[in-house]
Structure formats: structure tokens, C-alpha cells
C-alpha positions as CSV (number, residue, x, y, z in Angstrom):
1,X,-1.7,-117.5,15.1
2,X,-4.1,-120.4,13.7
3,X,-6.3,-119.6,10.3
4,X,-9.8,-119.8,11.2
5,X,-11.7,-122.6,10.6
6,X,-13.1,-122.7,6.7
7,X,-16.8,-123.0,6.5
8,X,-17.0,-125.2,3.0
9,X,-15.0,-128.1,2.6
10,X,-13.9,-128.9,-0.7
11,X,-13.6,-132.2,-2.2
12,X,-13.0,-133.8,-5.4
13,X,-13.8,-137.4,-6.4
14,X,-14.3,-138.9,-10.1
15,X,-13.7,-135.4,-11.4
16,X,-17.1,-133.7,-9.0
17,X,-15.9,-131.1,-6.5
18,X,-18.1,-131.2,-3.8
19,X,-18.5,-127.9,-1.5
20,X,-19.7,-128.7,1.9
21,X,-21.2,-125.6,3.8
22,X,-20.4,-126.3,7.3
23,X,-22.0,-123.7,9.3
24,X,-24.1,-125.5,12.3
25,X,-26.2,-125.3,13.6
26,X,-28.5,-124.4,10.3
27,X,-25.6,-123.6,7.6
28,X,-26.7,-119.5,7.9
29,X,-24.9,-117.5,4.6
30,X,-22.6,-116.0,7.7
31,X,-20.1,-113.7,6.1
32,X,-17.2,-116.3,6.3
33,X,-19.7,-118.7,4.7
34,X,-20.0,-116.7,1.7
35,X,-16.4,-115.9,1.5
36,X,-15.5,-119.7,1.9
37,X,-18.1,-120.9,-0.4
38,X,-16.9,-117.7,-2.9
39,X,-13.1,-118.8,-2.5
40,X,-13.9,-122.6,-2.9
41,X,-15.7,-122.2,-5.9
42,X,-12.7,-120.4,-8.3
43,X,-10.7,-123.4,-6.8
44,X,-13.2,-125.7,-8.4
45,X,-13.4,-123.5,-11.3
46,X,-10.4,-123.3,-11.7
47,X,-9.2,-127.1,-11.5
48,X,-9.0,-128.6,-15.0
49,X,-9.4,-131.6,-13.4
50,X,-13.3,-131.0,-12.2
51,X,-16.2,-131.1,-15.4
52,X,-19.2,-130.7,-12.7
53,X,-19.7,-128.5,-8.7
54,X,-22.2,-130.0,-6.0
55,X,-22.8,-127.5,-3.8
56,X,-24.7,-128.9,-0.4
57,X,-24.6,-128.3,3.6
58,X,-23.3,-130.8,5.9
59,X,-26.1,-131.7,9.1
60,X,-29.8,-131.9,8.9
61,X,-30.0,-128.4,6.2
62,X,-28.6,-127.3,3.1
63,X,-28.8,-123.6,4.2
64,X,-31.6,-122.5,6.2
65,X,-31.1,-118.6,5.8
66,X,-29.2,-115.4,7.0
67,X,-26.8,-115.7,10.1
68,X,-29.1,-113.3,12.3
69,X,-26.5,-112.4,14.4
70,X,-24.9,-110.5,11.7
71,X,-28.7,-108.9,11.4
72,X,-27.5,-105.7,13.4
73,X,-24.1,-104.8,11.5
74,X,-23.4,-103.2,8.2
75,X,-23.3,-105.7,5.3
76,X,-19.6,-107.1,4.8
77,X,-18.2,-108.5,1.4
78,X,-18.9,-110.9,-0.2
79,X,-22.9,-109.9,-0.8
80,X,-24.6,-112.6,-1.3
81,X,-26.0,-111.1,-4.6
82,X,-22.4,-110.8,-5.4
83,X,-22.1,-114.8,-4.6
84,X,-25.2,-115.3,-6.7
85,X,-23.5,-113.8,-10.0
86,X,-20.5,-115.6,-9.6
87,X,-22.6,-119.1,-9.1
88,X,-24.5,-118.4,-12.3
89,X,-21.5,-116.9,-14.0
90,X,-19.7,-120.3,-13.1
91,X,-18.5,-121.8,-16.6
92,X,-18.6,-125.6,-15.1
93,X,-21.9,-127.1,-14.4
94,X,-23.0,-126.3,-10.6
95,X,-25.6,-128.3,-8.9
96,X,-27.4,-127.7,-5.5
97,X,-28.0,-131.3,-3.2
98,X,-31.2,-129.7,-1.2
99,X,-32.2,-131.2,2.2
100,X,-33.6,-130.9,5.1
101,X,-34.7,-126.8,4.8
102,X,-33.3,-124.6,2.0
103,X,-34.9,-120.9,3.2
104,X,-34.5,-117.0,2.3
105,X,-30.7,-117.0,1.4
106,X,-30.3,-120.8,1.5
107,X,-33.4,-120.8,-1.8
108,X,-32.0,-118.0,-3.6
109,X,-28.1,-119.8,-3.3
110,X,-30.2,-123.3,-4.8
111,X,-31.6,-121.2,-7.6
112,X,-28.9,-119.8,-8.6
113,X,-27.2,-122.7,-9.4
114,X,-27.2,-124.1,-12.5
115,X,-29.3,-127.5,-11.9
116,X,-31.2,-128.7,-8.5
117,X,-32.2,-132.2,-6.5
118,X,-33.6,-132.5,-3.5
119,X,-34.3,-135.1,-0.9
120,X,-38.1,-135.8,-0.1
121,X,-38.2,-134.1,3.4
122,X,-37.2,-130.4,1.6
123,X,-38.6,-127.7,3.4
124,X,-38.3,-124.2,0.8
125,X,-39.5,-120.7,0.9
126,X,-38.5,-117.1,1.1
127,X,-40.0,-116.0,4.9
128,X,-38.9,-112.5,4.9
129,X,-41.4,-112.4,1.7
């Protein structure tokens, strides 16, 4: 039996761990998203090695929402308030690289992070507001 497939990739150069939400087509804050992105970060957090986090989505988005298939099934751990908390809790410096569209989930994953930058094309908003 094969491990599935992480959704965040985790690398470290010069001392910056980078975590890579790779979730296509739109980086959606799936359940295995947030668990990834969760389990990645106490790695990071954990690395005496790392002073600073990037956290950014691989493709044309950072993270563009909800996974709206999971839209018709109980909640499952991690809750993305739950992720939130942990983010802002997160003793290390962590910064979110915005592109392309940061929406609902994918804005309120950006402002819980410590610091932001964005690329010029940024789409942002909460739609469900």
C-alpha cells in the first residue's frame, strides 16, 4: 500500500522553509490540504535550522477557496479555524506569497499569517460574504 500523495511540499533553503500547497486545479483548503499544510508546518516549526515560513500555492493561485466537493459532508479535522490558530500561534515568522486569486478560505489562510506580499495580478475577497 502507497501513502497518498502530500498536498504541501516542504522545502528549506538559506534557512526559509517553503510550504507549497499543491492542490490543482485552484489549491482548495481540501481536508488533506489542511492536514498537510498543518503537519508541514510543526516540521518547519520545529527545525532549529529554519528562522522564517513562506507559505504559497504552486500553479496560477495561492488558494482560491473551499474544496466544494467536500461542501456536502460533515466537516473533518483539521478545521480550518483550527489551522488558523496554529498559523498565528506559530513562534517563527510566517509569511504568505499571494498570486493569482487568494478567496474565502484561501484570504483568511493569508491573514492569518504573520506578514503578506503579493504579486500585481492578486485577485482577494471573501464571496460567501
Amino acid at each position: 500500500m502507497t501513502a497518498p500523495a502530500r498536498r504541501v511540499r516542504l522545502t528549506v533553503e538559506e534557512g526559509i522553509a517553503v510550504l507549497e500547497i499543491d492542490n490543482p486545479p485552484v489549491n482548495a483548503l481540501a481536508q488533506t490540504v489542511r492536514a498537510d499544510l498543518a503537519a508541514q508546518l510543526l516540521v518547519a516549526e520545529s527545525d532549529a535550522g529554519v528562522s522564517a515560513i513562506v507559505i504559497t500555492g504552486s500553479g496560477r493561485h495561492f488558494v482560491a477557496g473551499a474544496d466544494v466537493r467536500e461542501f456536502d459532508r460533515s466537516p473533518e479535522a483539521p478545521f480550518l479555524h483550527e489551522l488558523l490558530n496554529q498559523i498565528e500561534a506559530c513562534p517563527k515568522p510566517v509569511i504568505a506569497a499571494l498570486h493569482g486569486a487568494a478567496l474565502g478560505g484561501g484570504l483568511e489562510l493569508a491573514l492569518a499569517c504573520h506578514f503578506r506580499c503579493a504579486t500585481d495580478d492578486l485577485s482577494w475577497g471573501l464571496p460567501e460574504i
